[in-house]
C-alpha positions as CSV (number, residue, x, y, z in Angstrom):
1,X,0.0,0.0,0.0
2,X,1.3,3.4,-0.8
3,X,2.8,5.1,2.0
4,X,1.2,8.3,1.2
5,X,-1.9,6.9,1.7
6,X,-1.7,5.0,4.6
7,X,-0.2,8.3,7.0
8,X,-3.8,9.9,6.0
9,X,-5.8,6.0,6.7
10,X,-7.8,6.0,10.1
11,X,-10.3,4.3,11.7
12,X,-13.5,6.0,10.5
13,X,-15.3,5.5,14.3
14,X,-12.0,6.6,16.8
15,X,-10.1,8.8,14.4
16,X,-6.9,5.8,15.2
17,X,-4.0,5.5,12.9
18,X,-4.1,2.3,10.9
19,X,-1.0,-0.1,9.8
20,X,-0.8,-3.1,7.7
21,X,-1.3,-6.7,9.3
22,X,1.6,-8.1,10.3
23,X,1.7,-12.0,8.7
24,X,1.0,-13.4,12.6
25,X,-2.0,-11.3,13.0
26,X,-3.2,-11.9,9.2
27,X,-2.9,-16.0,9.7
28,X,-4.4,-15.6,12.8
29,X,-7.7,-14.0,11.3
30,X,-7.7,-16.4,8.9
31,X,-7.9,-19.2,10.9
32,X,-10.7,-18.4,12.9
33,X,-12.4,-16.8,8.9
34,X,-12.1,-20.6,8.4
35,X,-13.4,-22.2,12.2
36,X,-16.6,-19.3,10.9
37,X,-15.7,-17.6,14.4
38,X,-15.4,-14.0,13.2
39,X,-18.0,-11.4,13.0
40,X,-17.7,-7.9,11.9
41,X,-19.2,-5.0,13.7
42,X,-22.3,-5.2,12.1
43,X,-22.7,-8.5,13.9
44,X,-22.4,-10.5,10.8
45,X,-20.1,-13.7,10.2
46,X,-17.0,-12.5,8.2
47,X,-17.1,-15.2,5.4
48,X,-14.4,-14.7,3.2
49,X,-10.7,-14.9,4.2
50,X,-8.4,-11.6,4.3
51,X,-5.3,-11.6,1.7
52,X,-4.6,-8.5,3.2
53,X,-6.0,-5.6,5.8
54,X,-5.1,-2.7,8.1
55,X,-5.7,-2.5,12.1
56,X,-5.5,0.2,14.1
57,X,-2.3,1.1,16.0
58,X,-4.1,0.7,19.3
59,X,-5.0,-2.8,17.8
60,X,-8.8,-2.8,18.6
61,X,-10.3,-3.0,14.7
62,X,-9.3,-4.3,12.0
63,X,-10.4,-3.5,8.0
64,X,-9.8,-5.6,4.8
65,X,-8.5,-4.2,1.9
66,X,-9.7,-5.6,-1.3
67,X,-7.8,-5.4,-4.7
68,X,-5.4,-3.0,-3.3
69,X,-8.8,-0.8,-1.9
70,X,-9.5,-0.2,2.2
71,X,-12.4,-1.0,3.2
72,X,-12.8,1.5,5.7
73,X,-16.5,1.1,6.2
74,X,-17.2,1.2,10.2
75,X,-19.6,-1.9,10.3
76,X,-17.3,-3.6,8.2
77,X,-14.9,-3.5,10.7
78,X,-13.8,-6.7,12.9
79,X,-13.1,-6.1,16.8
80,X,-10.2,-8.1,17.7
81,X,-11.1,-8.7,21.6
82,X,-13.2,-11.9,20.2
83,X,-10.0,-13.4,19.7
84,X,-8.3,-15.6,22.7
85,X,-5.0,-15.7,20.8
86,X,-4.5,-12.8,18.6
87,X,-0.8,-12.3,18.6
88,X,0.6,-10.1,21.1
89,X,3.2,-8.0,19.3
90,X,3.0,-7.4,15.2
């Protein structure tokens, strides 16, 4: 992602900076995509599987970024306190 464009990304709801998911954190959310354990904020199951995303620096939310787009959307986003073992450190 251009850096240009991430320094101006936040979250649309807290205002918080956003930075690309590490690898650990992107295999993570995949995993439980796959288990059907994630929902987004809008309270619906996140079906597909990320090949990419942002979360913000305070790593509360996390977006997907499709074909090189954010998806900054705030009930698209996905609150990462529903997962026990989301990696500690990016």
């Amino acid at each position: 992602m251009d850096k240009r464009l991430l320094d101006i990304l936040c979250c649309p709801v807290s205002k918080t900076p956003v930075r690309p998911l590490s690898t650990s954190e992107l295999s993570t959310l995949n995993r439980a995509i796959d288990a059907g354990q994630v929902l987004n904020v809008a309270g619906s199951t996140v079906q597909n599987r990320l090949t990419e995303g942002l979360i913000t620096v305070d790593r509360k939310v996390i977006y997907r970024i499709e074909d090189g787009i954010p998806m900054m959307l705030p009930e698209e986003g996905i609150g990462t306190t529903q997962f026990t073992d989301f990696p500690a450190t990016a």
